[in-house]
N, C-alpha and C positions, 0 to 999 in steps of 0.2 A: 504494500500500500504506500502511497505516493505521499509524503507529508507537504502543507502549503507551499515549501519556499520550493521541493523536488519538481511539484505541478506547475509552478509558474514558471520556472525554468523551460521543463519540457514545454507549455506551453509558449513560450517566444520560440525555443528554439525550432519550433514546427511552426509559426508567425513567421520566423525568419527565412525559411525555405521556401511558402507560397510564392512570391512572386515569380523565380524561379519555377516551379514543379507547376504551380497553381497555372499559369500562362501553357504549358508542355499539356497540363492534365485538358485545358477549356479547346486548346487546340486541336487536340485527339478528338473530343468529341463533336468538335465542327468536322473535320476531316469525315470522322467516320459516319457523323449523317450524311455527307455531300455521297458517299461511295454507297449510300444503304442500294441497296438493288431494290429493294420495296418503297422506298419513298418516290412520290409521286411529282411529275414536272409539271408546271404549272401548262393546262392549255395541252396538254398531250391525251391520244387518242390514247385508252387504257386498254390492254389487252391480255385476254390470261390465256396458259394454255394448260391444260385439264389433261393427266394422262398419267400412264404412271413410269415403268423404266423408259421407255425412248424419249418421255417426254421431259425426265428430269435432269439426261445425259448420263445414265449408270456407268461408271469407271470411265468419265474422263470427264475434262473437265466443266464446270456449269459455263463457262463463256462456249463452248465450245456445241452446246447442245442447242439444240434447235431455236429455242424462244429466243435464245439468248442472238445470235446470227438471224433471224429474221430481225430481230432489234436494230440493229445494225444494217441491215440490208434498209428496211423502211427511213434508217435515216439519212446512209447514203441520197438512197433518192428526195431526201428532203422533209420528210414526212416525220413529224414532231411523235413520239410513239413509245411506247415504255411498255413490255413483253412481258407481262409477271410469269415465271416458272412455277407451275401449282402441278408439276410431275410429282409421285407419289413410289417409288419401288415397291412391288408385287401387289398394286392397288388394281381390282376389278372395276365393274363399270360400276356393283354396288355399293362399291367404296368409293366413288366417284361420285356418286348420286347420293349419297348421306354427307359427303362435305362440301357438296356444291355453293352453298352459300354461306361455309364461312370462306373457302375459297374465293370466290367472285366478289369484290366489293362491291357495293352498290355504284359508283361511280363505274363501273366498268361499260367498255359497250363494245366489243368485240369478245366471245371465247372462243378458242380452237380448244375443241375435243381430239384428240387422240389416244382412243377406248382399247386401243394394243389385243393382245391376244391370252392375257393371261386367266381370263375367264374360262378359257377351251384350257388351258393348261391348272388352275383348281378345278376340273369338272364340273363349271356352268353351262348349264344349257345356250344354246342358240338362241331357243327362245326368250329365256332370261337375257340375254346380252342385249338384244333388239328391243326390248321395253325398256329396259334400261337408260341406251340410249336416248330412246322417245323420250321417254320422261326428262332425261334433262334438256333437252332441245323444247321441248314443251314450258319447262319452269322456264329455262334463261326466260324461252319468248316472252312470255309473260311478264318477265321484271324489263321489258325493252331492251334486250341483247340480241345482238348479233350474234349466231353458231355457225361457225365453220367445222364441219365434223370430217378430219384426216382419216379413213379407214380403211388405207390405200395396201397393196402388197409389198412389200419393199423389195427389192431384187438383193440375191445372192451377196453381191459385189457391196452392197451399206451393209452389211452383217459380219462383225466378227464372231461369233456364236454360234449362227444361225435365229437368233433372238434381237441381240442388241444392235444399233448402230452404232459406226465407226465416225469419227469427224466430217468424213465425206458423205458418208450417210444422212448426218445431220444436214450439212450442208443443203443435200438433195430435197428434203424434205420443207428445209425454208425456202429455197428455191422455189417449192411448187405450192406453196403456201403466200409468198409475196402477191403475185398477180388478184385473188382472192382477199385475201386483206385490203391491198389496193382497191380493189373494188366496191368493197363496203367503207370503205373511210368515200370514194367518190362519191356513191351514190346517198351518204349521209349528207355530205357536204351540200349538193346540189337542193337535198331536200332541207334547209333550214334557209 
């Protein structure tokens, strides 16, 4: 236990270090809201992408996976746009469909679904998958979202697995993903 004159010591001696540490410590935390990947840009179209290993980039890295690279692709071309990654590892489309909305902020107005294949791999029915999907295509619509649903075959050559994709895989997939984005931010645009 600390007696008065111990406390007040320590206590300047830790007075004496803030300006120091205290400027290093306020600075870290501007930096690191500026890098947050969820914080939101002022005036940017908000777009989440719903899915679970190919959508979160399984074993490598999150720049490097698909939301993250069409982010980037939309602002190449100029398109103010911020990608949230709401990929999930070994998420179904019923685990998709029960976090849909804490997922999706309400400010959102674009999701890309990709419902991947993990439902045939835990033993979900087809028919389970395809309601599934409905269902969330249904809610978005309802809260005025836009659904882009990816449930494309991927070729051999994006798969290191046979499962996941590779960088270039990801690539492919924003690739074919861009034009479609594009076109819902156009056709939004035109209508206000």
């Amino acid at each position: 236990m600390l007696d008065d004159h111990s406390r007040s010591n320590f206590c300047a001696g830790v007075l004496a270090l803030f300006p120091a540490f205290g400027l290093a410590f306020v600075l870290f935390l501007v930096l690191g809201a500026l890098r947050a990947p969820h914080a939101q840009e002022g005036n940017a179209v908000r777009i989440v992408a719903i899915g679970a290993s190919n959508t979160s980039g399984w074993l490598i890295s999150s720049r490097l996976a698909y939301p993250a690279v069409l982010q980037d692709m939309l602002r190449a071309r100029g398109i103010k746009a911020e990608v949230i990654n709401a990929g999930q590892p070994f998420d179904t489309t019923s685990g998709m469909l029960a976090r849909i909305d804490v997922d999706v902020p309400p400010d959102a107005e674009i999701v890309i679904l990709q419902p991947g294949g993990n439902d045939r791999r835990f033993f979900g029915t087809k028919e389970r998958r395809s309601a599934n999907i409905e269902a969330m295509k249904q809610h978005l619509h309802a809260r005025a979202i836009r659904v882009i649903v990816y449930d494309e075959e991927i070729p051999w050559r994006y798969v290191f697995d046979g499962i996941h994709l590779t960088a270039a895989g990801h690539r492919m997939v924003a690739s074919a993903l861009l034009p479609q984005v594009e076109a819902l931010i156009e056709r939004k645009a035109r209508q206000q």
